[in-house]
Backbone as a ProteinNet text record, in pm:
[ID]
protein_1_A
[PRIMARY]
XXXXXXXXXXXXXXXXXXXXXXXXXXXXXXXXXXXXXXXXXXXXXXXXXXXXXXXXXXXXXXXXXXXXXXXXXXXXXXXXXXXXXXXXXXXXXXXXXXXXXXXXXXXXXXXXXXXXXXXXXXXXXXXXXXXXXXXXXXX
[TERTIARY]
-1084	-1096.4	-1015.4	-1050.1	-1019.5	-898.6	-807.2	-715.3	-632.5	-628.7	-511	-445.6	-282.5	-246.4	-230.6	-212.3	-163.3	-20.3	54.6	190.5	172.3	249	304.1	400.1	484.1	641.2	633.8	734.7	819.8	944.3	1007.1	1165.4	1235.7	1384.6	1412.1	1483.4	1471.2	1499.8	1453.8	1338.9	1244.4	1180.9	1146.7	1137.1	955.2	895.7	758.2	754.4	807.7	797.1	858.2	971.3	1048.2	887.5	870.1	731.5	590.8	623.3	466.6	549	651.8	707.1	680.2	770.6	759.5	631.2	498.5	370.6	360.1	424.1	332.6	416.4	523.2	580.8	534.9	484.8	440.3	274.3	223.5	88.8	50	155.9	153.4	34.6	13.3	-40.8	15.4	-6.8	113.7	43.3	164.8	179	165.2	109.7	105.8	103.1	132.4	119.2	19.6	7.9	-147.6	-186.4	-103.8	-134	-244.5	-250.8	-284.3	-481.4	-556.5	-699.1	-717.6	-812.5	-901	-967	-958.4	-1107	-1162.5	-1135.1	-1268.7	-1281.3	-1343.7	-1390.6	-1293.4	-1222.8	-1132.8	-1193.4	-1222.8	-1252.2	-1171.1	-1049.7	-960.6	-848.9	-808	-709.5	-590.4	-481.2	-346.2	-280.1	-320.7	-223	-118.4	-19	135.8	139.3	206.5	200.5	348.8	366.4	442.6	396	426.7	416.8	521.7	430.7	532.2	453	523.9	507.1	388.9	412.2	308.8	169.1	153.5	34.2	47	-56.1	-47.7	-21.9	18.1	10.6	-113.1	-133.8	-279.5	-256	-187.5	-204.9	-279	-251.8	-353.9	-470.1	-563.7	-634.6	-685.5	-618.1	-698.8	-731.4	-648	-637.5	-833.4	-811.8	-910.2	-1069.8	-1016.2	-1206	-1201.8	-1120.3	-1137.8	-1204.6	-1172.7	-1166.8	-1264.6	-1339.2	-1397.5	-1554.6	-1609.8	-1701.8	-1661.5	-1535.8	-1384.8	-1380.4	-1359.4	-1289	-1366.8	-1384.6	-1483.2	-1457.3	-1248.5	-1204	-1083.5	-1038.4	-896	-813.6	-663.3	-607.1	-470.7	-418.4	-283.2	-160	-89.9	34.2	121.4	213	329.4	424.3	551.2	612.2	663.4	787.9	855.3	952.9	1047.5	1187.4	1152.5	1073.5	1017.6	961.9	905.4	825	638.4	647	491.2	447.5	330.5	209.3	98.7	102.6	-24.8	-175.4	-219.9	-331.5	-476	-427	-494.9	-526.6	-417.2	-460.1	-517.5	-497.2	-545.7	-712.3	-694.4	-874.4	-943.2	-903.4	-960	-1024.3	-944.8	-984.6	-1078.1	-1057.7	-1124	-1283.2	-1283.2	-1388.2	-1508.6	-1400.6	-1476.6	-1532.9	-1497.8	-1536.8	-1589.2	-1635.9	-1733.8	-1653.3	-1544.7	-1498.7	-1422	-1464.3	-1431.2	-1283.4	-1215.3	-1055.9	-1088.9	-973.7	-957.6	-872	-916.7	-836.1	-679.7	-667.8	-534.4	-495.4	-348.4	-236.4	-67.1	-25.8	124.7	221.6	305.7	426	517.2	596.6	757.3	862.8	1017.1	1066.3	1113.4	1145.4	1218.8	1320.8	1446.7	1553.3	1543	1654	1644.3	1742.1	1839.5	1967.9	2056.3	2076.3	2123.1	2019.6	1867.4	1809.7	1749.1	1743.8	1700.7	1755.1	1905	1976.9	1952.9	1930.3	1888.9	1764.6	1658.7	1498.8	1441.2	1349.2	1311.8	1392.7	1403.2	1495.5	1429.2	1503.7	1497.2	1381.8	1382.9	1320.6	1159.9	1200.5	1055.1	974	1050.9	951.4	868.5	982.7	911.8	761.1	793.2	682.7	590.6	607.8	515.6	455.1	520	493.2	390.7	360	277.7	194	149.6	86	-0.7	29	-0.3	-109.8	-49	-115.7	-240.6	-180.5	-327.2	-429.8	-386	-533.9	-603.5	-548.9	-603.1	-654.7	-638.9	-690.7	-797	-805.3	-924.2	-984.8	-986	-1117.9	-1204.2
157.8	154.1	268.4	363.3	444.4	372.1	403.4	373.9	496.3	464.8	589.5	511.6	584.5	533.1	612.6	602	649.9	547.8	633.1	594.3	628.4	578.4	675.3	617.8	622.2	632.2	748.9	662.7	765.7	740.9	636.1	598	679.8	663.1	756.4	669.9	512.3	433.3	440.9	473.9	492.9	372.7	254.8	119.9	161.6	239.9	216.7	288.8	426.7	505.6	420.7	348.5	310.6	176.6	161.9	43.1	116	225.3	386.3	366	412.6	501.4	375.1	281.2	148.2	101.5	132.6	144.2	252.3	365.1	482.5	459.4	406.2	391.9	273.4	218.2	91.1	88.5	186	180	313.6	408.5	580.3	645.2	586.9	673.2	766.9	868.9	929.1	840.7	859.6	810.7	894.2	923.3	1014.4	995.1	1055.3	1065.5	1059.8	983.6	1012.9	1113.1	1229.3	1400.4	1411.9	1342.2	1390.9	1356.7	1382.8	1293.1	1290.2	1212.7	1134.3	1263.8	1319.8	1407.3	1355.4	1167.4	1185	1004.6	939.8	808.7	760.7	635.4	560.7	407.6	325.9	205.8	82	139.3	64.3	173.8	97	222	143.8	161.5	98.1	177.5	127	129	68.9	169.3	126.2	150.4	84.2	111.9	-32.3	14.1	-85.9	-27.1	-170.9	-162.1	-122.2	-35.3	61	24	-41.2	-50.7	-184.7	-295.3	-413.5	-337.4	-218	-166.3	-93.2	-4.2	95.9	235.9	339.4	446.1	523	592.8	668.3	807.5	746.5	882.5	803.9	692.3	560.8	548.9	565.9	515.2	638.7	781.5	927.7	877.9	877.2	898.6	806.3	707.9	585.6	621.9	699.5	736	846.1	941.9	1078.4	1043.7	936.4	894.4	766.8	754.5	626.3	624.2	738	766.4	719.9	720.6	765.2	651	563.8	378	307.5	268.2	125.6	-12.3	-27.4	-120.4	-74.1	-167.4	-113.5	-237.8	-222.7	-309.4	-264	-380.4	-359.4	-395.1	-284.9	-333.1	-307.6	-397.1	-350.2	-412.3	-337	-416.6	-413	-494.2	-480.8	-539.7	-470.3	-545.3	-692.6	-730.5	-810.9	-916.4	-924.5	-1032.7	-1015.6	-906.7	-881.5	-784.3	-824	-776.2	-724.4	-627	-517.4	-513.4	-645.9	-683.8	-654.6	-746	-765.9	-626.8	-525	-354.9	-284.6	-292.6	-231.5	-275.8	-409.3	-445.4	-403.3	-420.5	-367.2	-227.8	-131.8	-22.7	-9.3	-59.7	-81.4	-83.2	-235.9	-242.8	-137.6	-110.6	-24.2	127.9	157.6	247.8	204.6	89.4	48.3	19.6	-19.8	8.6	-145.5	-176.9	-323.3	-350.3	-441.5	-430.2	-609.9	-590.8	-700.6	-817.8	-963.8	-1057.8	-1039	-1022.1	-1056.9	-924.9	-923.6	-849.7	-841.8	-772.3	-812.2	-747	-826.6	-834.5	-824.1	-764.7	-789.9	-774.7	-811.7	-757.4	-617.9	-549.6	-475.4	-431.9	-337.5	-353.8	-246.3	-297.1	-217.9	-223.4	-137.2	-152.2	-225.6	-393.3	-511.2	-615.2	-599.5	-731.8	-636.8	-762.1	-772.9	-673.6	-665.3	-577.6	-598	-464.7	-444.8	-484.1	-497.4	-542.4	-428.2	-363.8	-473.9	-478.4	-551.4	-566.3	-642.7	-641.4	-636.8	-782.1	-892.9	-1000	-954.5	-853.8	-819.6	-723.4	-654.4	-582	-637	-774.3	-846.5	-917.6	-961.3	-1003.9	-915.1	-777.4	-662.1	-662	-632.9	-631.2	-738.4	-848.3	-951.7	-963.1	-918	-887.5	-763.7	-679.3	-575.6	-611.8	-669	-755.2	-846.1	-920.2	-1025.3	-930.2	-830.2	-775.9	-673.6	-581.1	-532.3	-609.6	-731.3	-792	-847.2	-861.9	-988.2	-903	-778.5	-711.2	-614.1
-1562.7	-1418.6	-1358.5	-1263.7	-1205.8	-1096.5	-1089.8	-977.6	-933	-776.4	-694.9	-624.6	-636.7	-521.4	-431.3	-333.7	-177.5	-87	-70.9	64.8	174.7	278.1	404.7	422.4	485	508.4	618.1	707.8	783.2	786.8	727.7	691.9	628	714.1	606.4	471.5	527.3	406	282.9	312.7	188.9	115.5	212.6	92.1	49.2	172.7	123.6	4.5	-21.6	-114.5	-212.4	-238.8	-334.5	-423.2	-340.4	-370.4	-486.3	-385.1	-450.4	-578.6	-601.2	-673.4	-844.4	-774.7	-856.4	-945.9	-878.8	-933.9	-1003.5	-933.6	-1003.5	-1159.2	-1198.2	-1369.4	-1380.4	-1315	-1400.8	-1421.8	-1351.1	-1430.1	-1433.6	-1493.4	-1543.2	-1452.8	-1312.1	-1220.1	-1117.5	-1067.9	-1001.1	-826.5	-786.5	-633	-527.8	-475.4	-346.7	-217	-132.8	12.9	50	205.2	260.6	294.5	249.1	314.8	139.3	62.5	-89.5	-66.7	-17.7	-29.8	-172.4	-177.6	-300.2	-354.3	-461.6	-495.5	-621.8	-643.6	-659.8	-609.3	-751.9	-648.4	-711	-674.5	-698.3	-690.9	-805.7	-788.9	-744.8	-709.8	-686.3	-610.7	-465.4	-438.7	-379.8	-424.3	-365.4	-324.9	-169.1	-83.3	2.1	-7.2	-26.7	139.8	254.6	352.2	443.1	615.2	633.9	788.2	857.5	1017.3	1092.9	1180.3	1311.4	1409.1	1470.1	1642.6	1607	1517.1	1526.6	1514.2	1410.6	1375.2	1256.7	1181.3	1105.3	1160.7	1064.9	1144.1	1101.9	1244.5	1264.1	1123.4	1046	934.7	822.4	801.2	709	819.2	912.2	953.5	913.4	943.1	944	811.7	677.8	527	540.5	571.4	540.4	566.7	711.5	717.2	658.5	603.4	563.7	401.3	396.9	221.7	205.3	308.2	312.3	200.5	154.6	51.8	-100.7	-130.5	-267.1	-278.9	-192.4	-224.3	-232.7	-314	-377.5	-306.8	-388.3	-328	-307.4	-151.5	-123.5	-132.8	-150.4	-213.5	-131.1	-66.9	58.7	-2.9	-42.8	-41.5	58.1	112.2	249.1	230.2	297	323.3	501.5	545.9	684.9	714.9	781.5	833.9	896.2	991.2	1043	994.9	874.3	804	842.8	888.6	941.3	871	791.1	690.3	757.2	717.2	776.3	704.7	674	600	739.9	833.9	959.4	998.9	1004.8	1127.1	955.9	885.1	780.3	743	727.1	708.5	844.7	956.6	1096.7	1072.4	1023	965.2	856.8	736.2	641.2	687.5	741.3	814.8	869.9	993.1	1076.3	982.8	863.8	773.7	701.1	664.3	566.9	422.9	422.6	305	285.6	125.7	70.4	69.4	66.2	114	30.7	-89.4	-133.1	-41.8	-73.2	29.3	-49.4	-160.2	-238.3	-156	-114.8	-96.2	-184.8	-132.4	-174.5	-76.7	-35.6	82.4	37.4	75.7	64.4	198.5	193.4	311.2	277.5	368.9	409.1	466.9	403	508.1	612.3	686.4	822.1	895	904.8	965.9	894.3	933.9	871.1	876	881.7	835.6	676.1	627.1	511.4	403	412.4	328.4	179.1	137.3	-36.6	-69.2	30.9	-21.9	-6.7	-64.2	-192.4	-296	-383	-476	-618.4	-687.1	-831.6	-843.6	-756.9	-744.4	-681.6	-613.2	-526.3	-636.4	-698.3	-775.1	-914.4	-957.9	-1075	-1018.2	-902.2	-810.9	-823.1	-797.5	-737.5	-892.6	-1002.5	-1122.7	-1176.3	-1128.3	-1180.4	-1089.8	-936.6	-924.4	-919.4	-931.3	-1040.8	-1172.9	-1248.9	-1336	-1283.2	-1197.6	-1164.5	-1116.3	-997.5	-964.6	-1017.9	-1131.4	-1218.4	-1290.6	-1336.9	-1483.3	-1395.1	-1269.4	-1204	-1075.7	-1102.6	-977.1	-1065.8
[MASK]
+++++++++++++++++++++++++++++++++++++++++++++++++++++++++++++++++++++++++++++++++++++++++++++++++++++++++++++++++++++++++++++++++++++++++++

C-alpha cells in the first residue's frame, strides 16, 4: 500500500511535527510539510494536523484541493491544547473535494503554555503506535 504523510504546524512547540516525525520512524516513510505535494497517488494519506482559531489552517485546505486527484483515502491525525479534534473542519474539506476521509482518527492533547504540559508523551505515542497498526492492517 502506497502511503504519504503530510504536516502543518505553525508552533513553535512543535507537537504537530513531533507526531509527523513519530510516524515517519515508525513506518520508514518520510514526513513532510504541506508545502511538499503528492507526485504521485497515495492510497492512504496521513495527515498530521491541529486547530487554530476552532478551524484548520487554509494551508491543509490549499494542500487538499491541490492534491485532491493523489488521495484515495485520507486519514486525520491531530492533536490540541484544548481537547478539540479537527475531524469535523477537515472532512468539511475532504468532502467538498471529493475525497474519501476515513471515520477512524487519532487525537491527542497538546501542550500549550501550561495546559497539557509534556503531551504528547510517551503514553500518547504507544497509542499513536497501535493505531497505526489498526488502520493500516484494516483499510
Amino acid at each position: 500500500m502506497k502511503i504519504a504523510i503530510r504536516y502543518f504546524t505553525k508552533s513553535k512547540k512543535g507537537n504537530t511535527e513531533k507526531i509527523a516525525k513519530y510516524i515517519e520512524s515508525a513506518l520508514n516513510i518520510p514526513a513532510l510539510d504541506v508545502t511538499h505535494p503528492l507526485e504521485e497517488e497515495a492510497e492512504m494519506l496521513l495527515l498530521v494536523n491541529a486547530m487554530y482559531a476552532a478551524d484548520v489552517d487554509k494551508q491543509i485546505k490549499e494542500f487538499l484541493k491541490a492534491n485532491k486527484e493523489k488521495i484515495k483515502l485520507l486519514v486525520n491525525i491531530n492533536s490540541s491544547a484544548s481537547g478539540a479534534s479537527t475531524y469535523k473542519a477537515v472532512k468539511k474539506v475532504a468532502d467538498a473535494n471529493g475525497i474519501a476521509m476515513s471515520e477512524k482518527e487519532f487525537h491527542t492533547a497538546a501542550s500549550w503554555i501550561f495546559i497539557n504540559k509534556g503531551r504528547p508523551n510517551e503514553e500518547d505515542f504507544a497509542r499513536l503506535g497501535r493505531f497505526l497498526d489498526e488502520i493500516i492492517a484494516h483499510e
